[in-house]
N, C-alpha and C positions, 0 to 999 in steps of 0.2 A: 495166813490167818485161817483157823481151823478153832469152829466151836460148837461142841454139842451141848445139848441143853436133854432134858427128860421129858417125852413129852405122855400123856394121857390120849386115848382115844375112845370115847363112849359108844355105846350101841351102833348110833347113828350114823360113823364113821367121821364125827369131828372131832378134831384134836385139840388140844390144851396144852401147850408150852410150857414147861417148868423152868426151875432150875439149873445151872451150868453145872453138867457132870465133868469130875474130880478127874483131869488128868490120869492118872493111874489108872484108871476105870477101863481105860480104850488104847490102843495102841495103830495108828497111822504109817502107813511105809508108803513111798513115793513109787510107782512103777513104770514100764513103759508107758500107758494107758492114763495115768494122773498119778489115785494113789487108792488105798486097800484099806478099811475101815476093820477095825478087829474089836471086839468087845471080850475083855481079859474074863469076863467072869463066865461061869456057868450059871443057869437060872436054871429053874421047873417053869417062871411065871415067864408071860409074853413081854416085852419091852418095847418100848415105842421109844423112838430118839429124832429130837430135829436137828440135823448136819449143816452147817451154815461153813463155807468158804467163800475164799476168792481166789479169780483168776485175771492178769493181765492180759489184754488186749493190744498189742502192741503195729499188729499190720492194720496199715490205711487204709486197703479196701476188704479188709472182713468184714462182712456182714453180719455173723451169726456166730455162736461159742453151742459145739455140742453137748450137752448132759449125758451121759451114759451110767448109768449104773445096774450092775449084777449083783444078785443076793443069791450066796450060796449056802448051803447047808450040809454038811457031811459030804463035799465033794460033790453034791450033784445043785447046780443052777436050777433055783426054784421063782426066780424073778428076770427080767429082763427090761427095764424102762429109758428109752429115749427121748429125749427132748430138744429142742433147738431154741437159743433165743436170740433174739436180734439186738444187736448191737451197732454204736459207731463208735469205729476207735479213733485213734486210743483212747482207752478207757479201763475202769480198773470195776470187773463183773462180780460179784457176791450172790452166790447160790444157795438156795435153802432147801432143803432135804428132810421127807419125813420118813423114817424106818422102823419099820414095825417087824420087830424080830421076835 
């Protein structure tokens, strides 16, 4: 399960959720690491998108599911953010992601 929505971000740095962006809009590939967010268009404007998945939890004594996410741009890593969150499995986790491209 894999849904982006469009989000707004004013001055202040709060966000505003929109709309489900159009499949075709974005293109996903699974990697070693999880998987690779691609946004097919070109812009001039900035874009903000909220990333919402899930992932199974299926070993008894995990604790925690890592978030890792990298934003590149022209080949050079201009973001770096981890996260950890605590879990008891099994269980089925749903992450929510805000990207401001």
């Amino acid at each position: 399960s894999f849904i982006v929505k469009e989000a707004t971000i004013d001055d202040t740095g709060n966000a505003t959720v929109g709309d489900v962006v159009d499949p075709a809009a974005y293109t996903v590939r699974e990697n070693s690491q999880g998987f690779s967010f691609f946004y097919n268009y070109e812009s001039n404007s900035k874009k903000a998108f909220e990333i919402t998945y899930k992932t199974k939890v299926t070993d008894p004594n995990r604790t925690s599911v890592r978030n890792t996410v990298n934003l590149w741009n022209n080949g050079r890593q201009i973001e770096n953010y981890v996260k950890d969150i605590s879990v008891a499995a099994p269980t089925v986790v749903y992450i929510a992601l805000l990207l401001y491209l």
